[in-house]
C-alpha positions as a printed Julia matrix, in Angstrom:
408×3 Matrix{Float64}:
 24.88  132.79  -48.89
 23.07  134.14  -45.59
 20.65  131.03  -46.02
 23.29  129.07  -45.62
 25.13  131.32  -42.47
 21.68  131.04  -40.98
 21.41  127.22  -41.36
 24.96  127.32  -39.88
 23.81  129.84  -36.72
 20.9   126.99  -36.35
 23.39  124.07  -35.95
 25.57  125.54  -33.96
 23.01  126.95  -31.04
 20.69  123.6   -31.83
 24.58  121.29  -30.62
 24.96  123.56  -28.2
 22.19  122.93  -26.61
 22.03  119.43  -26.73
 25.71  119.12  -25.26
 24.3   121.4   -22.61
 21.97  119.37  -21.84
 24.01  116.12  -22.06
 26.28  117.32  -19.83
 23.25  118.6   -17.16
 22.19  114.87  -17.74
 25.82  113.17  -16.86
 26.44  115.43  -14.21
 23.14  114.63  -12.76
 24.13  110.63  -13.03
 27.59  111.28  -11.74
 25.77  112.86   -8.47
 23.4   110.4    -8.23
 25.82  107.66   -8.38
 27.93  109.65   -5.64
 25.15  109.91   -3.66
 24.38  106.04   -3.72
 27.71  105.24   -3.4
 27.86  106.88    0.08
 24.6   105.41    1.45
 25.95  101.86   -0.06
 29.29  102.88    1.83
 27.23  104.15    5.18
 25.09  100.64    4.99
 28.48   98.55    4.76
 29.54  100.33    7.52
 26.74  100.08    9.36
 26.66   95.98    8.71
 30.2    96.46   10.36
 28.67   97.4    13.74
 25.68   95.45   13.87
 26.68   91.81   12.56
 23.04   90.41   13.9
 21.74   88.03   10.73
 18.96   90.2    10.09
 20.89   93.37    9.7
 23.19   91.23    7.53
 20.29   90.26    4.83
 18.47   93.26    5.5
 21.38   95.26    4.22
 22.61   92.59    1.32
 19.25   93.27   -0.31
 19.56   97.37   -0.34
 22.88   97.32   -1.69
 23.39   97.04   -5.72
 27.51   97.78   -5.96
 28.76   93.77   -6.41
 31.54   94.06   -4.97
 30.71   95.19   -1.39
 27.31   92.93   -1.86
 29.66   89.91   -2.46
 32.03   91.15    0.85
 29.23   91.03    3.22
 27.89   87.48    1.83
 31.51   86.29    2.33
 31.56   87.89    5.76
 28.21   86.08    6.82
 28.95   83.09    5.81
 32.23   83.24    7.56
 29.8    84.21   10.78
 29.29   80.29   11.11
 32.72   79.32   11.3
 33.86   80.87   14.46
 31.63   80.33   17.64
 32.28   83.66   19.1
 31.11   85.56   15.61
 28.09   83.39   15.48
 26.91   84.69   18.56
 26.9    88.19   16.7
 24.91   86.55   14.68
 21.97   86.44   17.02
 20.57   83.61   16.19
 19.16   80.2    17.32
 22.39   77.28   16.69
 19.7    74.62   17.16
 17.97   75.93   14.23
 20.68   76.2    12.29
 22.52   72.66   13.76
 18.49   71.32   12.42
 19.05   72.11    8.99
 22.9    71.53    8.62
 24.28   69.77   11.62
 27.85   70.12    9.97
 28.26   73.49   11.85
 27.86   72.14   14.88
 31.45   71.44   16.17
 32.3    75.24   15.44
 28.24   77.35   16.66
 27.96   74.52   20.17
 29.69   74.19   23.21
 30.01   70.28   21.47
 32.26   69.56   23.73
 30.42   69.16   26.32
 33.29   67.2    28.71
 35.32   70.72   28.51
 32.19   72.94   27.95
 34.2    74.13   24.78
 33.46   74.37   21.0
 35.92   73.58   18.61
 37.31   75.44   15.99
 37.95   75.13   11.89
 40.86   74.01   11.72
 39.75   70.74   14.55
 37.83   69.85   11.67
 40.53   68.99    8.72
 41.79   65.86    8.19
 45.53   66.29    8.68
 46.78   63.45    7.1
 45.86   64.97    3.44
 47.55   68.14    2.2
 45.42   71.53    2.49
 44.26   71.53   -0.89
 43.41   68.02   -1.44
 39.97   67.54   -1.05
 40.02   64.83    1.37
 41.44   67.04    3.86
 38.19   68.94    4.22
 36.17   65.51    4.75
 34.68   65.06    8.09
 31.51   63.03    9.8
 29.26   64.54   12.21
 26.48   61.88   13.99
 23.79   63.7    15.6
 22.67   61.38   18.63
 19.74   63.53   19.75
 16.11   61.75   19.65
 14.94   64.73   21.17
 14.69   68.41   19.75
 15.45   71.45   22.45
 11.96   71.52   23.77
 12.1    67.65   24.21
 10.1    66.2    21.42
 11.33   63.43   19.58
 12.93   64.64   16.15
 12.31   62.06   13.37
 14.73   61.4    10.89
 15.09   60.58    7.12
 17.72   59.83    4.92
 19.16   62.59    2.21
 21.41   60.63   -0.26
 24.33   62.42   -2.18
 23.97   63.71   -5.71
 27.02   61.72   -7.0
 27.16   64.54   -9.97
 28.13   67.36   -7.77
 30.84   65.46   -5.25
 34.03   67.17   -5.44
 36.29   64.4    -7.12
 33.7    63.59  -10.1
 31.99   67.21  -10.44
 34.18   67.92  -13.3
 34.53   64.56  -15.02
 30.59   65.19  -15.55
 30.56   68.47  -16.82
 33.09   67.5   -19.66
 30.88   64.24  -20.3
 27.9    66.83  -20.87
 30.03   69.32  -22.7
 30.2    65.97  -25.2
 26.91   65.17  -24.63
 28.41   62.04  -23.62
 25.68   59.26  -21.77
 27.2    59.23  -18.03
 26.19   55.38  -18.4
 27.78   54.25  -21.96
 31.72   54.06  -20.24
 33.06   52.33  -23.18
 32.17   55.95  -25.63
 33.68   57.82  -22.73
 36.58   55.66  -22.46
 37.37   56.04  -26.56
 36.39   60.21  -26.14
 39.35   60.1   -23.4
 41.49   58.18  -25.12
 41.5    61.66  -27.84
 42.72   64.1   -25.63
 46.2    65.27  -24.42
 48.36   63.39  -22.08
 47.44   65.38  -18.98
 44.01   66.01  -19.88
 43.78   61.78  -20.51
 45.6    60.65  -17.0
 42.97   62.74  -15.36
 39.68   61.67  -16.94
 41.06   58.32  -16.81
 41.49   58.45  -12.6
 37.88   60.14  -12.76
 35.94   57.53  -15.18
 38.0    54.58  -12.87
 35.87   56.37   -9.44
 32.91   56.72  -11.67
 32.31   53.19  -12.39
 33.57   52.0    -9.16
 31.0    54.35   -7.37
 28.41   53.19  -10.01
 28.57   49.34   -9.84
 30.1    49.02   -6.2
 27.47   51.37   -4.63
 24.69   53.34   -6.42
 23.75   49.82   -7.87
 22.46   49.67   -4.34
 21.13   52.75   -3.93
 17.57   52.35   -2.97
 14.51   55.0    -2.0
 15.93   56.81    1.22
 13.89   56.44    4.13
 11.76   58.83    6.07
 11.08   57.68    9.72
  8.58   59.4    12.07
  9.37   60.94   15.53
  7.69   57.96   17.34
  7.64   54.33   15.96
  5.87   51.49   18.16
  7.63   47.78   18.15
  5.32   45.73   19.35
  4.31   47.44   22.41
  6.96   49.29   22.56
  7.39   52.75   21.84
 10.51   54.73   21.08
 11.52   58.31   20.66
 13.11   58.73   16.49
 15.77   61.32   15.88
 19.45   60.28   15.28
 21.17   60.33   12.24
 24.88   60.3    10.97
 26.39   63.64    8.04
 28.87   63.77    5.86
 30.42   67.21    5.36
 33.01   68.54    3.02
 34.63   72.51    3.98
 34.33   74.34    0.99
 35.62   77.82    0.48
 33.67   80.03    3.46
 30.58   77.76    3.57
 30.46   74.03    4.68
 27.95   71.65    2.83
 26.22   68.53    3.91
 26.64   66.17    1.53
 24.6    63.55    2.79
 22.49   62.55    5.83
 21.71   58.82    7.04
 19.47   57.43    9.71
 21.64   55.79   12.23
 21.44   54.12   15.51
 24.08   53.94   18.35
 24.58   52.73   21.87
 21.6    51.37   23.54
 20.59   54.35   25.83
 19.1    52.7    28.38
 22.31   51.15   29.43
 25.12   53.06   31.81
 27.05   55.7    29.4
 29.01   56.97   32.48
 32.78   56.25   31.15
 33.03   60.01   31.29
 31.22   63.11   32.62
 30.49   66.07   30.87
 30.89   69.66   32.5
 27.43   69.54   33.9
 27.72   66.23   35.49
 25.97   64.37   32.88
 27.0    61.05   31.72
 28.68   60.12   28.48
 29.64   57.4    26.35
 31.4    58.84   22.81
 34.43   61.21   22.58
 33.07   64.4    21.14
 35.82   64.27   18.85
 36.98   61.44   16.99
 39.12   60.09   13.61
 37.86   57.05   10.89
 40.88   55.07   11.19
 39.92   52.37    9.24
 38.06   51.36    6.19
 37.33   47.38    5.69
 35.3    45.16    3.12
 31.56   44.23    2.9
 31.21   40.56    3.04
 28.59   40.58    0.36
 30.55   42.13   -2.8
 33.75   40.94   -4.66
 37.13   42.99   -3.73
 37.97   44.08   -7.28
 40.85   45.88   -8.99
 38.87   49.42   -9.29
 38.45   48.84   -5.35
 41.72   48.84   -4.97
 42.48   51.54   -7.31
 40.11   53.85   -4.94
 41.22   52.32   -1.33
 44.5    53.57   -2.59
 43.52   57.05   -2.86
 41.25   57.35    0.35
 44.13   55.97    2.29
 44.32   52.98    4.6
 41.61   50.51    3.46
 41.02   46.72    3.53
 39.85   43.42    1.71
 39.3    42.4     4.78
 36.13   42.32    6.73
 35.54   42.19    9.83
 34.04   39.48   12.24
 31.43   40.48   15.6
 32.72   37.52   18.15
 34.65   35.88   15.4
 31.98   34.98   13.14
 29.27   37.69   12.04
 30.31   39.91    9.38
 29.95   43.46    9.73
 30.18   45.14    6.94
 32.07   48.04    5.91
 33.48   48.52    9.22
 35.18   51.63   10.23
 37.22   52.08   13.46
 35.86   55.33   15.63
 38.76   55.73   17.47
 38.6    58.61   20.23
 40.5    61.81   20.39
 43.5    61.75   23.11
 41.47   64.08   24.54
 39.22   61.89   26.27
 40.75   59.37   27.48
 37.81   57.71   29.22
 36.26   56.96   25.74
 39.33   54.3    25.22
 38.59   51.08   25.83
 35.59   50.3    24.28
 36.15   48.98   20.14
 33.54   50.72   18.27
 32.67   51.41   14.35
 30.41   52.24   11.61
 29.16   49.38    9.8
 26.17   47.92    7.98
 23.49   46.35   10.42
 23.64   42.55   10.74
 21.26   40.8    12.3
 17.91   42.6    13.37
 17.88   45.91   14.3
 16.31   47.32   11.32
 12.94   48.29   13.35
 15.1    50.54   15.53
 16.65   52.58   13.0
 16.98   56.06   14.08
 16.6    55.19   17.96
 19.82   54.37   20.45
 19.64   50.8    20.71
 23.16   48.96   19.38
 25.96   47.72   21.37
 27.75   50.53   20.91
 28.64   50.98   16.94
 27.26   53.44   14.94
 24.73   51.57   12.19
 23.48   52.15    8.76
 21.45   51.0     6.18
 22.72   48.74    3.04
 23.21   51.74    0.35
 24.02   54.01    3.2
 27.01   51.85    4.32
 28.13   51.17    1.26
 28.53   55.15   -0.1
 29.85   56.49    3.35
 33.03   53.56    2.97
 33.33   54.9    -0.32
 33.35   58.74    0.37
 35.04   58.92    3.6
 39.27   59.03    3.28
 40.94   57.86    6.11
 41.79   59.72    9.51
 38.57   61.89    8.71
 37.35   63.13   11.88
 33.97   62.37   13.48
 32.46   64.7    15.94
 29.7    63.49   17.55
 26.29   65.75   19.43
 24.72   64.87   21.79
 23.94   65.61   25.57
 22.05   62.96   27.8
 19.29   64.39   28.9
 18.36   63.8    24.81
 19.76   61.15   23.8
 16.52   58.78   24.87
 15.14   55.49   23.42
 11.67   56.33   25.04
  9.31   58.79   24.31
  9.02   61.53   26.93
  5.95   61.13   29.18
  2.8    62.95   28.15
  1.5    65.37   30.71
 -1.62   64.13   32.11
């Protein structure tokens, strides 16, 4: 009997010690998670007074709570939309415009007639409700050959990943859920033809875009093309560094989806139709809409083309004739902003090159439309809905055909 009381006496002050100790243990937790709570709190705050890009990441890296880590990533990227946050920022918009040249209507003074940037909501495409996803479609066409310190640029193509654009991104994610071969459309077609009313219209819209994209465009895809800053033509030199973007607003953050080499208006000709701020001439609207969307001479107008002109919005079979008589392929009007009414006047497009100008890809030298490559013509026709806006950047003083003089 007092063996047992005894073993009893031992339990009791052995538990009591370990909850005593316990509790030490989750009171010295709860303080420590107090305590980094309020420095997490005190470096939010502190991100709140100093919104300078390095303080931003600095911070982002120290702080473990989620929540406020996935705030401040919001609020940065959020920095870029706005020209008067990015400032805050503290950083250089030409690097930033040299990476992703969508931001630049919002982080430049683009507007370079009114000295003025534009803002986010310049950049929808009102024609499209809000939350339709051609409504955050827009083209930006970087005309500089020549960086900020005045060397020429270069420029290369960056073609799309067709799996991640916005109208087929979840049509392929259910084909892989099924491990379904994005190429065998007749199995897809008989998988869809399984599932719910809803669930079938859907897939059915998205399989229609898939092969239309597939055999109307990425059958022409070919390698994309990397030119240097400075190509020689004969004897001729000239300065490399323009190409055209496509960009798509998503959530806080804007993405390129694509970049082509381009060429535009022949530089070496007058541009003065209008004046910027600073006195310097110019020849494009900074802001602009795609009005139009016509045929390429070289493919058959089918039924699925239809089915997708439909959706993007004014489209035609039609293409259209230089002087009458020389096709130019997937033509699309760049029709100026009321804004700037001295760009009026003067009929310009995208399109497909025609004859020659292939050697001068990437250099101002058209007669005023905006070119492209084959592929490149092709995809841009297919992506871009109608009334999408087109800024273009550029100031004079770098938008040159010739390589600048070498100090001697």
């Amino acid at each position: 009997m007092e063996l047992k009381r005894l073993l009893i006496l031992i339990f009791q002050i052995v538990f009591v010690t370990l909850v005593s100790c316990n509790s030490k243990k989750v009171e010295k937790s709860t303080q420590l998670k107090d305590a980094t709570s309020k420095i997490e709190d005190s470096l939010f705050k502190l991100v709140q007074k100093d919104k300078s890009l390095k303080n931003f990441d600095q911070n982002i890296l120290k702080i473990q709570n989620d929540s406020l880590k996935k705030i401040l990533v919001s609020q940065r990227r959020k920095m870029y939309l706005d020209y008067d946050s990015f400032q805050e920022l503290k950083i250089n918009s030409e690097e930033v415009i040299r990476k992703n040249p969508c931001y630049s209507p919002l982080i430049s003074k683009m507007d370079r007639i009114n000295n003025t940037s534009y803002s986010l909501s310049d950049l929808y495409n009102n024609t499209f409700n809000r939350n339709d996803y051609k409504a955050n479609r827009y083209v930006v066409a970087d005309f500089n050959t020549l960086d900020s310190n005045g060397n020429c640029k270069g420029s290369r193509d960056e073609f799309p990943n067709v799996y991640q654009l916005t109208e087929l991104k979840s049509f392929f994610e259910e084909v892989d859920r099924n491990d379904l071969d994005p190429l065998e459309t007749d199995s897809i077609q008989l998988w869809i033809d399984k599932q719910t009313s809803v669930k079938k219209e859907k897939l059915s819209k998205e399989l229609k875009f898939w092969i239309n994209l597939r055999d109307q465009v990425e059958a022409y895809r070919t390698d994309p093309v990397k030119r240097d800053p400075v190509i020689k033509v004969g004897n001729t030199e000239y300065c490399i560094g323009q190409r055209l973007c496509l960009c798509e607003i998503m959530e806080d953050t804007i993405v390129k989806v694509a970049q082509f080499i381009t060429s535009s208006k022949n530089s070496i000709y007058y541009q003065g139709n209008q004046f910027d701020y600073d006195g310097q001439p110019r020849y494009y609207a900074p802001m602009n809409s795609l009005t139009s969307r016509y045929w390429d001479d070289h493919l058959k107008y089918t039924e699925l083309d239809k089915f997708h002109d439909e959706e993007m919005g004014f489209s035609s079979r039609h293409v259209i004739l230089f002087n009458g008589k020389t096709p130019l392929p997937n033509f699309m009007h760049i029709t100026p902003d009321k804004a700037y009414p001295g760009a009026f006047g003067f009929v310009n497009g995208i399109h497909e090159f025609v004859e020659g100008g292939r050697e001068y890809m990437g250099s101002p030298k058209s007669l005023g439309c905006v070119r492209l490559y084959d592929y490149t013509s092709k995809f841009i026709r297919w992506w871009t809905p109608v009334n999408a806006k087109m800024f273009i950047y550029y100031e004079d003083r770098r938008y040159k055909q010739a390589p600048p003089k070498k100090a001697s």
